[in-house]
C-alpha positions as CSV (number, residue, x, y, z in Angstrom):
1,X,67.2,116.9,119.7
2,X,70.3,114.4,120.0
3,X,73.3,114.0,118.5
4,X,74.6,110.4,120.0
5,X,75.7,108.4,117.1
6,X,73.8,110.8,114.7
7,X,76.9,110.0,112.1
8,X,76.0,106.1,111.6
9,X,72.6,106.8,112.1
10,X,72.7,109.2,109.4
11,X,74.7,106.5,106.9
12,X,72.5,103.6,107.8
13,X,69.5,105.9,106.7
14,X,70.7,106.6,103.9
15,X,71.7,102.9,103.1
16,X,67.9,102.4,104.1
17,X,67.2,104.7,100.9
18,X,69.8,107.2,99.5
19,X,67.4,109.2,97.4
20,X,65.3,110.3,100.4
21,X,65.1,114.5,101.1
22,X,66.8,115.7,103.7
23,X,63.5,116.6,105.8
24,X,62.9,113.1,105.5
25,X,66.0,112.5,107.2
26,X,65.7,115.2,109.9
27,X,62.2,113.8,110.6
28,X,64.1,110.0,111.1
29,X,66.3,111.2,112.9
30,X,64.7,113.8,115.0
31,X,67.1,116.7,114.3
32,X,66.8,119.8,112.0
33,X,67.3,119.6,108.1
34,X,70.6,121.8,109.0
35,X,71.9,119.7,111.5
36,X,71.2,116.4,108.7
37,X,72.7,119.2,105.9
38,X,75.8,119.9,108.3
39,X,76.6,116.5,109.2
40,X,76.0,115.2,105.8
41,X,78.4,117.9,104.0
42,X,81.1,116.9,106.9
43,X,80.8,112.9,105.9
44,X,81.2,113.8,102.4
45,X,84.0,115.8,103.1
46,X,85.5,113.4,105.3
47,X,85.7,111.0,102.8
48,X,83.0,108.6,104.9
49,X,80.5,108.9,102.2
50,X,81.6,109.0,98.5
51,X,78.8,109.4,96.2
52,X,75.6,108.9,95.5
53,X,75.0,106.0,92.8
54,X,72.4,103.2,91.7
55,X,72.1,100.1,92.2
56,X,72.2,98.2,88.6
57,X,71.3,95.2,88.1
58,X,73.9,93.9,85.2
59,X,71.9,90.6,84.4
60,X,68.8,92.8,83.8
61,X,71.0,94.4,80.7
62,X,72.4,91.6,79.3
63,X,75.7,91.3,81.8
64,X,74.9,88.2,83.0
65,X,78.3,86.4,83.1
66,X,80.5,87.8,85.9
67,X,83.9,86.6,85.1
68,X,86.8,86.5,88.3
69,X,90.1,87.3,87.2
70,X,93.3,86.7,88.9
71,X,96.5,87.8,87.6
72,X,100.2,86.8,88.5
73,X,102.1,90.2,87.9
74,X,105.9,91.2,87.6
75,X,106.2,93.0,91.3
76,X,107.6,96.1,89.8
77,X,104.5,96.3,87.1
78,X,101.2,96.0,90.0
79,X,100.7,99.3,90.1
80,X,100.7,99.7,86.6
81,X,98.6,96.8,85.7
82,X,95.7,97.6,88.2
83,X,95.3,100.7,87.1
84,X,95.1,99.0,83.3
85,X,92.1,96.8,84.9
86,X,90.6,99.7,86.6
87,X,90.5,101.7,83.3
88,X,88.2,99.0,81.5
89,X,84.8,99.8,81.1
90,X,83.5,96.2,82.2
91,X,85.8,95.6,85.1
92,X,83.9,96.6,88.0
93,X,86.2,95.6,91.1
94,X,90.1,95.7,91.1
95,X,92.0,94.3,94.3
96,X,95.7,94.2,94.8
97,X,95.4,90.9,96.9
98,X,97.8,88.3,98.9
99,X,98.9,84.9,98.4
100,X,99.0,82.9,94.9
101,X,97.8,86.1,92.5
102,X,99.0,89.5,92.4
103,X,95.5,91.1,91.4
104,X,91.8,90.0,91.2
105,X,89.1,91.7,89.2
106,X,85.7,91.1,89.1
107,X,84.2,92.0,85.2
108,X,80.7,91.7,83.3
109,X,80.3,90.6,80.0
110,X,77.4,89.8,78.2
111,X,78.7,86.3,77.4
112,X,81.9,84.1,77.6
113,X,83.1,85.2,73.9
114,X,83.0,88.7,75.4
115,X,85.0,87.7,78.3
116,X,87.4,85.8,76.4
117,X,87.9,88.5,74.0
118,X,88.5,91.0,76.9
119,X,90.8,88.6,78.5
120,X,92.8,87.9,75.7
121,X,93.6,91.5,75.3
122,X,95.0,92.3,79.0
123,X,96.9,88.8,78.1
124,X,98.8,91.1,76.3
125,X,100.5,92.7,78.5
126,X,104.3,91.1,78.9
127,X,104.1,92.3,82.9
128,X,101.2,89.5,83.4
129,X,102.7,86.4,83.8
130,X,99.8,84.2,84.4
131,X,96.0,84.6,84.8
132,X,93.1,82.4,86.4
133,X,89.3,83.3,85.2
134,X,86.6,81.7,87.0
135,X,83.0,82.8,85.8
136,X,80.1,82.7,88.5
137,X,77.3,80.5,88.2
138,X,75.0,82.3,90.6
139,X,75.5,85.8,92.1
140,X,73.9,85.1,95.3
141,X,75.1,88.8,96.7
142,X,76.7,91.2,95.4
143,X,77.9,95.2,96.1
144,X,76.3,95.2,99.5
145,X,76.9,97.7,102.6
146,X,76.4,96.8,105.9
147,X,75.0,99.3,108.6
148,X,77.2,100.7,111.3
149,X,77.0,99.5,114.9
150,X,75.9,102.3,116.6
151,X,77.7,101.9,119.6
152,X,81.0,102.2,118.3
């Protein structure tokens, strides 16, 4: 049994495939199914791994326009307005951001009246002082984790 660099090795395993058992993990790895449950418990617990979730492919359901929205928002309002963004259903990335806009969001809609509509309504709010909506013509990558250099 080791234990170098078990942690990353555990997380890119589970990047590999996050639904596999934990035997299957122990056997990877070449450590017991405690010492996989241990270290595994103490990740999630550290706040290193979050959750367990799918992958979903949007287009697949009929979200296949992935809208880019960049908002100009009164300074004192940023918090307030990100946390609007991040309560909308569609709006799957939210990023207090540097430079020209305040706040980026990345959405899917099922088609540009869907966007527009959804737009329109955050347009709204008086704290939002200007907006910028780009919509994607291909998603060449999207949502993806890198491994962890296991020399770190």
């Amino acid at each position: 049994m080791t234990y170098e660099n078990l942690d990353p090795k555990l997380v890119n395993a589970l990047l590999d495939d996050g639904r596999t058992s934990l035997r299957n993990l122990a056997e990877e790895l070449d450590v017991s199914v405690t010492t996989v449950s241990n270290h595994l418990r103490d990740l999630e617990e550290e706040g290193v791994i979050e959750g367990y979730t799918p992958r979903v492919n949007y287009d697949a359901l009929g979200y296949d326009v992935t809208g880019i929205i960049q908002l100009k928002v009164e300074g004192r309002s940023l918090t307030e307005v990100s946390e609007l963004l991040e309560s909308q259903r569609q709006i799957i990335s939210v990023y207090e951001t540097t430079g020209d806009h305040d706040v980026t969001a990345v959405g899917k809609f099922r088609d540009t009246d869907d966007m527009n509509t959804q737009i329109k309504a955050l347009l709204k709010d008086v704290d939002i002082r200007e907006s910028n909506t780009s919509v994607t013509l291909n998603v060449v990558t999207e949502s993806e984790q890198f491994e962890l250099d296991l020399d770190e």
